[in-house]
Each structure stands twice: as C-alpha cells, then as structure tokens.
C-alpha positions as CSV (number, residue, x, y, z in Angstrom):
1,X,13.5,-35.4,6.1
2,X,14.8,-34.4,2.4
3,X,15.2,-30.5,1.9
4,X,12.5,-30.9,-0.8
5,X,10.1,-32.2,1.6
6,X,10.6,-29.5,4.3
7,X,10.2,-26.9,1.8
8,X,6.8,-28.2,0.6
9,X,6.1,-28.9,4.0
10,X,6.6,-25.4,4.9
11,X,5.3,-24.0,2.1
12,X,2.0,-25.8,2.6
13,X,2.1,-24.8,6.3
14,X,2.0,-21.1,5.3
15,X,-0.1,-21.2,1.9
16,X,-3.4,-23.1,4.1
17,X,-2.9,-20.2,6.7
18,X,-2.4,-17.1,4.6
19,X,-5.0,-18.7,2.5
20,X,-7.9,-18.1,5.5
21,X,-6.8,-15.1,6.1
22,X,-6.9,-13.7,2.4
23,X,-10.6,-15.8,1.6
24,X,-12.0,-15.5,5.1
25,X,-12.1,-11.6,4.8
26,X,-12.3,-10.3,1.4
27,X,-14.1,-13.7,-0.6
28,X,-14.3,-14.6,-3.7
29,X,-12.4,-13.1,-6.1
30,X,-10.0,-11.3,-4.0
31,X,-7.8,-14.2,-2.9
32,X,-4.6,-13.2,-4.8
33,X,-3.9,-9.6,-3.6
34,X,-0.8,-8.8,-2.2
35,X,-2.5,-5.5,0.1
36,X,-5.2,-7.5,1.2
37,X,-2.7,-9.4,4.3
38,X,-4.5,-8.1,6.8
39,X,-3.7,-8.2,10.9
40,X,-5.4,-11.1,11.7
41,X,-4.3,-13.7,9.0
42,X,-0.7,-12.2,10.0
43,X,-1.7,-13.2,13.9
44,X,-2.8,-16.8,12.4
45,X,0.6,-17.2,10.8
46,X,2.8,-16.4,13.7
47,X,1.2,-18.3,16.2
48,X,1.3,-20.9,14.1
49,X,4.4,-21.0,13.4
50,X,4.8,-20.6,17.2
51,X,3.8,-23.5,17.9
52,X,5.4,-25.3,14.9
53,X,9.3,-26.5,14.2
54,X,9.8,-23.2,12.2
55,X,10.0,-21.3,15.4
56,X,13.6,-22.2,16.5
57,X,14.7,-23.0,12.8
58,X,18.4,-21.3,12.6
59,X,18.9,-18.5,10.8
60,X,21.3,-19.9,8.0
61,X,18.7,-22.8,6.7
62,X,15.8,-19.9,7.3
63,X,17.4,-18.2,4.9
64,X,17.6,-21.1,2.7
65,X,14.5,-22.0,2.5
66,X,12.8,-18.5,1.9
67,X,15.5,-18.6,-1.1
68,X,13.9,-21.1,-2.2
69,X,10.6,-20.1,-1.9
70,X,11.3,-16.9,-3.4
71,X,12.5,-18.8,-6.7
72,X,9.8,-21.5,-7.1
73,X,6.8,-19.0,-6.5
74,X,8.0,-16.9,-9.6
75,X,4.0,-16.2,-10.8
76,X,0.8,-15.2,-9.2
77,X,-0.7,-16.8,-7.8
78,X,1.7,-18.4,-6.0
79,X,3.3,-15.7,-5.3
80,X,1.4,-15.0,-2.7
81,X,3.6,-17.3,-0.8
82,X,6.1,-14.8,-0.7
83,X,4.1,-12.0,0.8
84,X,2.9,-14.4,3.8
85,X,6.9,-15.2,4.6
86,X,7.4,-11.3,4.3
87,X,4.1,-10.8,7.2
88,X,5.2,-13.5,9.7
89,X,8.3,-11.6,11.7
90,X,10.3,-9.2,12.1
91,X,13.2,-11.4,11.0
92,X,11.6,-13.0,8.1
93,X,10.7,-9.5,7.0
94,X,14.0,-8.5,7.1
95,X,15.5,-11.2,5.2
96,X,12.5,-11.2,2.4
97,X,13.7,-7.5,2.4
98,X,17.0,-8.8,1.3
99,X,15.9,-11.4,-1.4
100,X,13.1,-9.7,-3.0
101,X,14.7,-7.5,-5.2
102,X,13.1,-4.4,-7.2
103,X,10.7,-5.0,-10.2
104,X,13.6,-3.8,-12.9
105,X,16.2,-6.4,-11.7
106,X,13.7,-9.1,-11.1
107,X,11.3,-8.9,-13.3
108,X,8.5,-9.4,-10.3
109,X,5.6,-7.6,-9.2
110,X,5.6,-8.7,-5.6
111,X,4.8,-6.2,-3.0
112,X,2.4,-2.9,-3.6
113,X,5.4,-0.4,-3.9
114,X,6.2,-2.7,-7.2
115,X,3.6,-0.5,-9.1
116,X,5.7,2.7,-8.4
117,X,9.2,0.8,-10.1
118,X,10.0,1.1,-13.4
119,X,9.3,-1.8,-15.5
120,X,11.9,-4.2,-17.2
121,X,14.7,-3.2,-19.5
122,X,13.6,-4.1,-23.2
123,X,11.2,-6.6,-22.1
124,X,7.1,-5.1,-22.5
125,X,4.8,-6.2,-18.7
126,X,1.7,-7.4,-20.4
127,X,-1.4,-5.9,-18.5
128,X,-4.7,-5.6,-19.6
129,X,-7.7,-2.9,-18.3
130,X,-11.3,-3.7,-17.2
131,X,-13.6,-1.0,-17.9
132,X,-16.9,-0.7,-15.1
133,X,-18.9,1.9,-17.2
134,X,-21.6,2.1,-14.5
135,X,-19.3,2.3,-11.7
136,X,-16.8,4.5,-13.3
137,X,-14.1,2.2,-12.2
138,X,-11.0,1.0,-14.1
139,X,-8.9,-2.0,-12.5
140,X,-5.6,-2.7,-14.1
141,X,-4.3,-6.4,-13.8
142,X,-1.3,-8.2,-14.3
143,X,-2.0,-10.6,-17.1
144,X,0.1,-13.6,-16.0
145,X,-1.4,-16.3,-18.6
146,X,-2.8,-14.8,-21.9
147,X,-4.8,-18.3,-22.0
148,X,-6.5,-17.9,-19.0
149,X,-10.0,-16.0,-18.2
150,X,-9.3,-15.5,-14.6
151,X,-8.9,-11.7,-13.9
152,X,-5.3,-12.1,-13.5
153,X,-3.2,-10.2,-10.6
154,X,-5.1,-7.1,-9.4
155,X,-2.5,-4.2,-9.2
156,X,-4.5,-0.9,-9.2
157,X,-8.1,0.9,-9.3
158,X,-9.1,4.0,-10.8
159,X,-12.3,6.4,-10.0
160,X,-13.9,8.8,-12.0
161,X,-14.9,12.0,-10.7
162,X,-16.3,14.3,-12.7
163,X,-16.2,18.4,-11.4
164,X,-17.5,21.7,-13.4
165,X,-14.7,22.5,-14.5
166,X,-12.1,18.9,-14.4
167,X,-12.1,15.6,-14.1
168,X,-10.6,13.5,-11.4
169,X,-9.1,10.0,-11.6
170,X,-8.5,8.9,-8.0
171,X,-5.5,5.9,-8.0
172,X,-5.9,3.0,-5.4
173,X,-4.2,0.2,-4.3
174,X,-8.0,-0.8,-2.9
175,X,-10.4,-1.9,-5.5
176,X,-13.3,-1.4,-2.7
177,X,-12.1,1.8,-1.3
178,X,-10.9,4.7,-4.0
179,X,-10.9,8.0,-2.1
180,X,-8.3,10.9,-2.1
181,X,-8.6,10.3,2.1
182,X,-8.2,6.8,2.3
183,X,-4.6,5.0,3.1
184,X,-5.3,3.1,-0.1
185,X,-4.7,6.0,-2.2
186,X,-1.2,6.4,-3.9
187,X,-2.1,9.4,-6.7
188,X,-4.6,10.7,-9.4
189,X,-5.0,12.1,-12.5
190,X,-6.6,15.3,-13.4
191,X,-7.5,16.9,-16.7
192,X,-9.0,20.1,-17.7
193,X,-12.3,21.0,-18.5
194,X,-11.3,20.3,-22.3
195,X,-10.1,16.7,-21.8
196,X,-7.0,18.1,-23.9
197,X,-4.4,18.3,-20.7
198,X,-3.9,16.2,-17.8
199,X,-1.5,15.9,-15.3
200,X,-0.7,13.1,-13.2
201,X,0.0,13.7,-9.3
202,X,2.5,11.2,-7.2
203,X,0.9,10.9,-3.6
204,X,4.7,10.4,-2.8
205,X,7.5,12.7,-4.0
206,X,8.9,10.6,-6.9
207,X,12.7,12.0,-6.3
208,X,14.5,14.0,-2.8
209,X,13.5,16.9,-4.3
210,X,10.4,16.7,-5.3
211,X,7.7,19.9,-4.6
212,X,4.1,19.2,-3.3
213,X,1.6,21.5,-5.3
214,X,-1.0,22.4,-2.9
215,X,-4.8,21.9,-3.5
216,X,-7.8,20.8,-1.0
217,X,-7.3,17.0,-1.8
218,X,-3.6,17.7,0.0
219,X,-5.5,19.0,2.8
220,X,-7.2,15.8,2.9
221,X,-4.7,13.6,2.9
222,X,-2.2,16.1,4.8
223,X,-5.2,15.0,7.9
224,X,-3.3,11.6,7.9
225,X,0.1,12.9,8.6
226,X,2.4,10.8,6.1
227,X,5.4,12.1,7.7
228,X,6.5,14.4,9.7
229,X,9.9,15.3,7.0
230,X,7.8,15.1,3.6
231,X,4.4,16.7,3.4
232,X,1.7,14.4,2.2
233,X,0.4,16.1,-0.8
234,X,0.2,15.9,-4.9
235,X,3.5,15.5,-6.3
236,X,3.2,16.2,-10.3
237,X,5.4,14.1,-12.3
238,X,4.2,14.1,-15.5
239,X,2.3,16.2,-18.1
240,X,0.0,15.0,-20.9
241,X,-1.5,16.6,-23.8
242,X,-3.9,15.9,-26.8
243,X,-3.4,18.2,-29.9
244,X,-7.1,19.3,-32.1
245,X,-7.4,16.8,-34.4
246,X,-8.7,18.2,-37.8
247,X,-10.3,15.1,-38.8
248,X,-12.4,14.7,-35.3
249,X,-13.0,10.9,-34.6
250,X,-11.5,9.9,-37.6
251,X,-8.4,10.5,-37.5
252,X,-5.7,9.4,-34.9
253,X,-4.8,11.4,-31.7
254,X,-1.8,12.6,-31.5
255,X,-0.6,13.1,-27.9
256,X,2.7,14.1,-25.9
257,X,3.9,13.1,-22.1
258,X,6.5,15.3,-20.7
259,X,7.6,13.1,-17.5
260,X,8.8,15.5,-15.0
261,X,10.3,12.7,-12.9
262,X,12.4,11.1,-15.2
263,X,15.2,12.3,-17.2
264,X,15.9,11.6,-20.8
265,X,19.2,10.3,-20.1
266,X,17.1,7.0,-18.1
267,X,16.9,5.2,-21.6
268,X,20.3,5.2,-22.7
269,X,22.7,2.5,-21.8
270,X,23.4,3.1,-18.1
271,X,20.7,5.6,-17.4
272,X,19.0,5.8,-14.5
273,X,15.5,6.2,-13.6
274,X,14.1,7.3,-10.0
275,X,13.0,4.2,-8.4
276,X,10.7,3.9,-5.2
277,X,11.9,1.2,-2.6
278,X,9.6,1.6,0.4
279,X,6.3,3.6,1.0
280,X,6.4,6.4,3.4
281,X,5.0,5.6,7.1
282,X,1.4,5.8,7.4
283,X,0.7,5.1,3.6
284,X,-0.3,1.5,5.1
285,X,-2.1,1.9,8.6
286,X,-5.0,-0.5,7.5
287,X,-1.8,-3.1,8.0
288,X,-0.5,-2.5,11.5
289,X,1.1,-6.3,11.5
290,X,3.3,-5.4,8.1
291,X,5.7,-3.1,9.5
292,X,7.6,-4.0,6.1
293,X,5.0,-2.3,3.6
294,X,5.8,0.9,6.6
295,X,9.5,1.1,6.2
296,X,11.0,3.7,8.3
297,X,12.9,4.8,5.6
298,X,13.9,8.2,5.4
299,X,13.6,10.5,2.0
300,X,16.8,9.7,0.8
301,X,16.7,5.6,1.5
302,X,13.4,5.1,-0.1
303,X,14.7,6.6,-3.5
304,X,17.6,4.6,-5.5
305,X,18.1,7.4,-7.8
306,X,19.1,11.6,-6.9
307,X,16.4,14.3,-7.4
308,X,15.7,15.6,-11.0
309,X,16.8,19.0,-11.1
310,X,16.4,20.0,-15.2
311,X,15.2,22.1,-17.7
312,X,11.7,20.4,-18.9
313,X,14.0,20.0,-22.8
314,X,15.9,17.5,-20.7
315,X,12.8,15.7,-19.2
316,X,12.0,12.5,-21.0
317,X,9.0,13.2,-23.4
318,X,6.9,10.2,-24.9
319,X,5.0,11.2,-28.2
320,X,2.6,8.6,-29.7
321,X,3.8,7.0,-32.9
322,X,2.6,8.0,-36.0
323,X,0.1,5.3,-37.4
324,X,0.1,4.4,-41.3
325,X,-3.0,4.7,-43.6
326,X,-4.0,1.3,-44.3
327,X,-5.8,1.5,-48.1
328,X,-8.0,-2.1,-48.2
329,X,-8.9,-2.0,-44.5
330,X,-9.7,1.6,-45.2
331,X,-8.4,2.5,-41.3
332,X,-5.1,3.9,-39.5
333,X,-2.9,0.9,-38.2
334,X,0.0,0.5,-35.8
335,X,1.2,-3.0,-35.4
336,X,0.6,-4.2,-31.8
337,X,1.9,-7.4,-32.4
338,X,-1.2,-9.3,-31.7
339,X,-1.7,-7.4,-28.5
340,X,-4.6,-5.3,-29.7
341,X,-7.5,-6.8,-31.9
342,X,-10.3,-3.6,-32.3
343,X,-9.6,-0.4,-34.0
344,X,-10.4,2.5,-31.7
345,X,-9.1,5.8,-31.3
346,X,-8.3,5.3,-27.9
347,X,-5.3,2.9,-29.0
348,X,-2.0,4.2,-28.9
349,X,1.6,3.7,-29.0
350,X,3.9,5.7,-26.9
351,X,8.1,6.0,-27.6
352,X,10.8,8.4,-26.6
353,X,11.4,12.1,-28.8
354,X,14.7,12.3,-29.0
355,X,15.8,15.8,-31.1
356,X,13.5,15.9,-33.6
357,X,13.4,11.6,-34.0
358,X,11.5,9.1,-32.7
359,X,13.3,5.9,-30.9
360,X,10.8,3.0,-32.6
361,X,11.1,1.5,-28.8
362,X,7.7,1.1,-27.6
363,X,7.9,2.0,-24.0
364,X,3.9,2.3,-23.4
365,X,0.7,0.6,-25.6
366,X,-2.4,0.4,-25.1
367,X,-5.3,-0.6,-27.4
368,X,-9.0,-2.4,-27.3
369,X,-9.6,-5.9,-27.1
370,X,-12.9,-6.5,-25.9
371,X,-16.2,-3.7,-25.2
372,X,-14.5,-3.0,-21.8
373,X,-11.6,-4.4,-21.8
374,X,-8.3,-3.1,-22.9
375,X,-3.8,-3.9,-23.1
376,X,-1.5,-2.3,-21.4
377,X,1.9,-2.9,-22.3
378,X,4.8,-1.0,-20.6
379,X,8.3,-1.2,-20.0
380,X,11.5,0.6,-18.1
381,X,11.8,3.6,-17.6
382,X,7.9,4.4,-16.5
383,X,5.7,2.6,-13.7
384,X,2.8,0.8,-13.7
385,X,1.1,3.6,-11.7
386,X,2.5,6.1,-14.5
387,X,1.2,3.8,-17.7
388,X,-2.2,3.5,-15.9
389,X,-2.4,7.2,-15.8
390,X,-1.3,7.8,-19.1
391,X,-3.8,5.1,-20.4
392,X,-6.5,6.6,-18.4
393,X,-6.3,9.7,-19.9
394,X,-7.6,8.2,-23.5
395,X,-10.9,7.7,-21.5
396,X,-11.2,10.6,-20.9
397,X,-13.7,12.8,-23.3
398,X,-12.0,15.4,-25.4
399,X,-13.8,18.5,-26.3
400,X,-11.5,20.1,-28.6
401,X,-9.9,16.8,-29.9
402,X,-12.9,15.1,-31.7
C-alpha cells in the first residue's frame, strides 16, 4: 500500500467517524465547528481506531502521516480533520500539539483558543458578521470562499443584554448557549448608559499580570472554579470611546481603542504581542474526552509573551481613519477595497496613533454589505475576539454621538 493511499485511507477512516459525531448531535448547519467534538464522537473514534491498523502504527510514520494531514486540510471545512486527530489520544494530542502551530505563524484558525491569537503579520483575516435582530445575536464567521453562500467557519457568538443603566455583550464560543455562567463563555463587552464608552473584558488574563476587576458576573463564573492560581473573573484589556459628533447621523464617527493588553511596540519590526496558547482548566468541561482544549498549563506557559506593565501613552491605541468627502456621491468614503459595498455610519477603519500620525496600516475594518450582514477585516497585533468586540460596539446605540 502507496503512502498516498494510507493517508486517504486514514483520513477517510477518521472524516466518516468524526463526521457522526459532529451531525449526529448538533444537525444541520453545525457540522463544521471545531468546539462542537463532543465525548461521544471522541469514544467512536478511538475504539475505532482500536480495532483498526492505526492502533499499533509506530510513532515515526504516526507522525508522518498527521504531517501530512495537517498540510493538505489547510481550509475549513476540511479542517476539521485536524481537530478529530487532535481528540483521538493522548499521543495524537500531543503530537497535533507539536504540528499545529499558532494562528500568527500559520496563518490557521484551527482550535477555539485561535480566536484569542493575534492575527497574521500584514496579511487582513477576512470575516464577515451576521446580524439576528430579533434574537439580539451576532455570529462572526470565517469567510473561507468569498464565492460561496454557505455561512462559512463559525468562530464566535455575541448576546445583547440590555440593563438600566449599560449594555452587555456576552462572547461565546457556543452559538446555542451565550451566558456569562456557561463554560462557553470567553468575555463580553460593556458600554455605558450613553453608548459613548465600552470596555471589553478577557474572561482569561490576557498577560501574567493581568488584574481581575470584580463585578457580580465574576461571581458567576468564579462558581465554576477556573483555577485554583488565577481567579476566574473579567480581565479589561481594552478601552473604546465614541467622541459627540456635531453633525449627528451625518457625519462620520470618530472613535479611539486604547488596548490595555498590547503594547505599542507589538507593530514594529520584531514587536511582540501577548499571545494565548492554551485555555485555562475548566474553560472546556462540556469536553471531558479533549484534555488538549484543557491544558494543564500554568500562567506563565499559556502566555508566549511577558505581562504589560506600562503607562496607558505606551499602550497601543487604534483611532479610526479619517474618511474623505466625496462631492458627486455627495457621502464620506474610505476605500475598503471592495470589501464593503453600503454606506453606513457603522463602517469604519481602524490603524495605529503613533505621536500625533496615523500609520495608513489598516489593522481592523468593518463595514455593511448586506441588511444584516457585515466585514470584518483584522490583522496582527489584535484577536479575533478583540475585533469582534470592537465591531460590536458600532451596534451599539449612541446617545450623545448621533
């Protein structure tokens, strides 16, 4: 038997099984989720391959062959591939640990910690929103073919919860289960009773350092004992804020996002931004047969980068760019290079301040493209978690703004 054939053999093998598992439980239109391997597709797999010739296969040609695997499967979704070798075993586990690597060296959205890494260097991850006005949902997907209507790769959900005197946006991994107390949920963002400030909270502390601001949704949560070493709790790591427009709905916002997080230094050659390699135990107990989406990391070996210990003029800050007065369409333009096709004040472009300048590298965008459905455009040094948060804040109403 050719190398080829045992791959595809293999391959197959684990793409029919995984593919029960995923449709069998969650249905139609949830097939192509990482986070939704559950226990019992995991059991299918390994007694399966149990009882197959992949159980004694030594570890050298293993190795091999999840290589290769790993290589072919670049897109979802046959990426999914990936995640079933990753849920088999302890030792496949630990060797996908090896040859997955993060999302800025790869390029790769793979496992659920990917939406916590800092996109690509110079290269814009093309996402797109969907909008649920009745529901008050937002689901952000990874738009992997621009000619396709599929929904794409589901990455994260949003929930709106509107309070007297705020307005919450729960962040899940879980498109069917957004709640500050589920296992699902990874952060939120929260705005004042203006809609002119927001602040987005990390479920997990984003660097070593990082300081939990106590409220009653970190009681909630605290009830599921994270870990014992880092409090489960709201991490703020980043700050937004709309200035009063004189021209109301007119005229273009004009917003600012300190990033507490990340320093300014992350987009300069060799700059570094706090990356997130492994979610804290008990972030995933609805998967007790993943141990590798529970690594038993400590603080320090689930961060790649040292805490961020500056004054905020030293924080990166993202201002939007300043959009030019078009006279024959009689609107405000930005060019979104084809990415954005309605005129709304919700669109925006988002780049670096840098002493009184503005780099012209677009490092977030978002804009409107259908009634309900909107871009989202981001690149290194922010997350897909952080972009969604920023971009959900341009939902938001604004009082004082328009």
């Amino acid at each position: 038997m050719s190398f080829k054939s045992i791959l595809q053999d293999m391959k197959g093998e684990l793409g029919s099984i995984s593919r029960k598992g995923f449709e069998g439980r969650f249905g139609y239109g949830m097939r192509s989720r990482s986070h939704r391997v559950v226990e019992d597709s995991s059991a299918m797999v390994v007694d399966a391959l149990r009882q197959s010739c992949w159980a004694n296969m030594p570890p050298e040609l293993l190795r091999d062959v999840l290589m290769r695997i790993e290589e072919s499967d670049c897109t979802w979704p046959p990426r999914k591939n990936v995640v079933a070798c990753a849920g088999v075993c302890r030792s496949w586990r630990e060797i996908m640990k090896e040859i997955v690597k993060n999302l800025e060296v790869s390029g790769k959205l793979t496992f659920p910690i990917s939406v916590k890494q800092p996109g690509l260097r110079n290269t814009l991850i093309q996402c797109f929103i969907k909008r649920n006005r009745g529901t008050q949902t937002y689901h952000l997907y990874l738009n992997y073919n621009q000619a396709s209507n599929d929904d794409g790769k589901f990455l994260l959900a949003a929930r709106r919860c509107r309070r007297p005197t705020y307005t919450d946006y729960i962040i899940s991994l879980n498109a069917s289960d957004v709640s500050k107390g589920s296992s699902n949920y990874i952060g939120k963002l929260r705005s004042n009773f203006l809609g002119t400030k927001f602040t987005i909270y990390d479920a997990q502390p984003p660097n070593a350092e990082a300081k939990v601001t106590k409220s009653r949704s970190t009681r909630i949560v605290g009830m599921r004992q994270i870990s014992p070493r880092v409090p489960a709790g709201n991490y703020p790591v980043a700050h937004i804020s709309y200035e009063l427009n004189v021209l109301g709905s007119r005229g273009p916002r004009r917003m600012q996002c300190i990033m507490d997080s990340i320093p300014v230094s992350s987009i300069k050659p060799g700059g570094v931004a706090p990356t997130q390699t492994a979610f804290l135990p008990g972030n995933f107990e609805s998967f007790p047969s993943l141990p590798f989406f529970r690594s038993k990391s400590t603080r320090s070996d689930s961060f790649r980068s040292g805490p961020l210990s500056t004054p905020k003029d030293e924080m990166l800050v993202l201002k939007n760019k300043t959009p030019r007065w078009h006279d024959q369409l009689q609107c405000w333009c930005l060019n979104f290079n084809g990415r954005v096709t309605v005129a709304s004040v919700k669109n925006f472009q988002l780049v670096a301040s840098l002493e009184n300048e503005q780099d012209e590298n677009v490092i977030l965008q978002f804009g409107k493209v259908g009634k309900d459905i909107f871009t989202m455009d981001y690149q290194y040094p922010i997350s897909a978690f952080q972009a969604f948060a920023i971009c959900l804040s341009s939902f938001d109403t604004k009082i004082a703004c328009e």
